[in-house]
Steps between C-alpha positions, in 0.01 A plus 500: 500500500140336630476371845424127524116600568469682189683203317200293622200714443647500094499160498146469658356720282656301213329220624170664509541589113567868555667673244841628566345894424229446711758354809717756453213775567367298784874474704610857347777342345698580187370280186882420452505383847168269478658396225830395553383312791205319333664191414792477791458218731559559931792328451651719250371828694687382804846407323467898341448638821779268644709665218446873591538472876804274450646817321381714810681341747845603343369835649364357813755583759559863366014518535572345894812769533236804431217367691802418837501886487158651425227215541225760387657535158238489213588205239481705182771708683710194534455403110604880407822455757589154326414645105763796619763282588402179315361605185175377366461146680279334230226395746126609507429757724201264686778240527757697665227657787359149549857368544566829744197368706601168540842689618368668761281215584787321559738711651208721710576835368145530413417880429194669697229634335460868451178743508389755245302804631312748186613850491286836385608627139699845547551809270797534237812620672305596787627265784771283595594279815821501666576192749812291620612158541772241658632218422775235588702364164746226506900695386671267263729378820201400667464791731145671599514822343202740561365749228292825627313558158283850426145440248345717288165444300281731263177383624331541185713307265683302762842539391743424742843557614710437813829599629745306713753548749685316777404718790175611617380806390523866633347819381780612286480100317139525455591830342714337247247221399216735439752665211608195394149401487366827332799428280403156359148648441582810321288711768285467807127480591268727692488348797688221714396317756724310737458370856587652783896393496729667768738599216274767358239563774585633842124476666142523368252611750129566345651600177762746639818313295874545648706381195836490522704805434706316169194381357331742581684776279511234230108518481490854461768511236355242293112588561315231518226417774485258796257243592593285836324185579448321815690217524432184279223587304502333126177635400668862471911401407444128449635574108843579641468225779492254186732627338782445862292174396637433200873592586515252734321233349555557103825670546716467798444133568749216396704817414922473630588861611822597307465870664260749499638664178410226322181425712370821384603477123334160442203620637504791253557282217214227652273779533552626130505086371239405735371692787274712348407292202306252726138521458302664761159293693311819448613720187502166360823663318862569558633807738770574184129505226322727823808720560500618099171662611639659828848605445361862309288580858842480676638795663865555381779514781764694460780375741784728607741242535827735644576857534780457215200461245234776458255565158455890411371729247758701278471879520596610125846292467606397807382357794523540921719243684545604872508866468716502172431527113598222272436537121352242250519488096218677427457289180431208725307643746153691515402715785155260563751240541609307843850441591626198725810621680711205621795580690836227476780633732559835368323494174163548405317333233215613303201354360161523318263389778269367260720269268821468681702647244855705630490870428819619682755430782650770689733499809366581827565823621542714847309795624212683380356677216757369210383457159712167379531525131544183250795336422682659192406252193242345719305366185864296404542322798406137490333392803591166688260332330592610111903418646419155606320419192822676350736265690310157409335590158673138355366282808084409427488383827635844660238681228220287623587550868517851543157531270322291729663686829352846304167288481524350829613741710457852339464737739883364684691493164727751616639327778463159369709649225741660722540173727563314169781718399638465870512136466727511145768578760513175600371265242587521186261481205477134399400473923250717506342375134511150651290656777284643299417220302346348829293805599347510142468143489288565866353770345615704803696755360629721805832594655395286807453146294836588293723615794394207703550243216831637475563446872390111451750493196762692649508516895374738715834676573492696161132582590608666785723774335185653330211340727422712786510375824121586606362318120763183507238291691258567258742354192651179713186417561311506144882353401442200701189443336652534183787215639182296591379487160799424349577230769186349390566447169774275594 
């Protein structure tokens, strides 16, 4: 919508016998726009703007409520917040941040300005920049809750990420976040450079470098280089200082803290919607368009995530597990293949590293130099999977689910599998479907969403005969969220 100034300068030009082309080049303005206006009075101007600001203030208290807890908020933030809850509001987008500035006019929550420093181009999947932030959210009873939160950027392309938790962080923490980092990018960089935090670096004395003991063994596992600054210094990690930038300004503020679960999944999904789809000052394009570029540079990472899983090489039909021989269907497997071993209690399960498909399962065995042979009939024996599909083969909801959980979470199938036919024990069919209709109507098609809609439909105390004790947190709380939504509705 024009501004009352613009209004005027139409109508003077009008005056002055200017075509409405020619006053539309002058004031940069749409032709539509020069046009629609051309023959509207001030008084009619006024009563339209009346109009769309009288439709605003239905959503002023809920603007004030945002700005109460983070003054510095910027106001397209505040018009994404209200289209996410609101829907589209039907009001001009120069409407709505005039009407936000009379707001904080008004009410004082005026935000400060902010500076912009230029940074040096880098090389493709050469360098990223590692830095950390704090800040104080408002709980949804009220309560200061303070977030520790861990940044990564890829200094060439920008692309960002950021991990939170509820306690600051310690060496084994900042451990974590680099592979959940390394994870979201598909790889790491050359080079990382990172102030001189007490959680990684001990002392630096003329370029002699103490790190800690944890991080330091994570360095050399991974292999990637170090580069320390000295202290606050954006003209060498000023990408990543932006970036803490934009979590607490385009992310984190006006946001109600629900847990840190959640904290960290809608930042994931903001990232992917949002994040890194806003166009950078200098590229002059998005971190997501720049990152199509880098991603091939990366350096893979291959995390060992426990001792129960390991990846090896088959020698002729079988391969080593802890000093003992296990075969595998030679029709399925060839010797320039890798394995993933995954150990469950006492079985282990078998799988082609490279697509996730099962090859075998074999039962764990004692000792030292056994050669564990196949099952007889191997080749007949339906796995979990085929038996599930099996058990609900009438249900298209079931179908649907268990295709997506292959999709969604391939390399776990197994045990998701396994879980699922735990959990028959205590639900019976038409419970489960029910559930399942939910995850696939989420789209979230994993043991976790279905076992903890079930506890929202059913009580907790049947979770608890199949839910272990050191996990049951984990489902009550994305349960509650699910009662949340559902409370909503009503």
């Amino acid at each position: 919508m024009l501004g009352i100034e613009q209004y005027k300068k139409i109508q003077e030009y009008k005056e002055l016998g200017i075509s409405k082309l020619k006053v539309s080049e002058i004031l940069d303005l749409a032709y539509k726009t020069v046009h629609n206006w051309w023959d509207k009075d001030e008084a009619y101007f006024y009563a339209f703007q009346k109009e769309h600001e009288f439709m605003l203030d239905n959503y002023r208290q809920y603007i004030i409520e945002i700005l109460r807890i983070c003054p510095q908020i910027n106001n397209t933030v505040i018009l994404r917040r209200l289209t996410e809850k609101f829907g589209d509001i039907g009001v001009p987008n120069s409407t709505f941040f005039r009407y936000v500035k009379s707001v904080r006019t008004q009410t004082g929550l005026i935000k400060p300005d902010r500076v912009y420093k230029f940074r040096e181009a880098t090389e493709l999947g050469y360098e990223g920049q590692v830095d950390f932030g704090q800040y104080v959210m408002k709980s949804m009873y009220g309560n200061n809750v303070r977030i520790y939160f861990f940044c990564m950027t890829l200094s060439y392309s920008r692309m960002k990420f950021a991990y939170f938790q509820t306690e600051p962080f310690t060496a084994k923490a900042v451990v974590k976040a680099h592979n959940y980092a390394f994870k979201y990018f598909g790889g790491r960089p050359q080079i990382l450079m990172y102030d001189q935090d007490r959680t990684m670096v001990v002392s630096e004395n003329l370029g002699d470098v103490l790190f800690v003991k944890e991080f330091e063994e994570y360095v050399k596992e991974i292999g990637y280089s170090i580069y320390l600054c000295h202290g606050y210094d954006p003209n060498t990690k000023g990408r990543v200082e932006k970036t803490v930038d934009f979590v607490k300004h385009l992310f984190l503020d006006g946001r109600i803290y629900y847990g840190v679960d959640r904290l960290n999944a809608d930042f994931l999904a903001w990232l992917d919607k949002e994040g890194n789809g806003i166009i950078n000052d200098t590229t002059k394009q998005t971190p997501r368009e720049m990152f199509m570029k880098e991603a091939t540079m990366l350096q893979k990472v291959y995390e060992k995530k426990n001792e129960d899983v390991v990846v090896v090489t088959p020698h002729h039909d079988a391969v080593l597990y802890k000093n003992n021989y296990y075969k595998v269907p030679p029709k399925l497997v060839k010797e320039t293949d890798r394995i993933r071993i995954e150990k469950y209690d006492d079985d282990l399960i078998m799988y082609l590293a490279a697509t996730n498909d099962l090859v075998c399962k074999h039962k764990l065995v004692g000792g030292v130099g056994n050669v564990v042979t196949l099952p007889h009939k191997y080749y007949e024996t339906p796995s979990l999977e085929e038996e599930l599909l099996a058990i609900y083969k009438d249900s298209e909801i079931a179908i649907k689910f268990l295709k997506r959980l292959r999709e969604q979470k391939s390399r776990y199938v197994y045990p998701q599998c396994r879980k699922l036919i735990q959990m028959r024990k205590f639900y019976s069919d038409k419970q489960i479907i029910e559930g399942m209709a939910y995850c696939v109507k989420k789209d979230t098609c994993k043991v976790l969403t279905l076992a903890s809609y079930l506890l929202y439909k059913f009580g907790e105390e049947v979770g608890k005969k199949y839910i272990s004790k050191s996990t049951f947190k984990k489902y009550r709380e994305v349960s509650q969220e699910i009662a949340e939504e559902f409370n909503g509705r009503n």
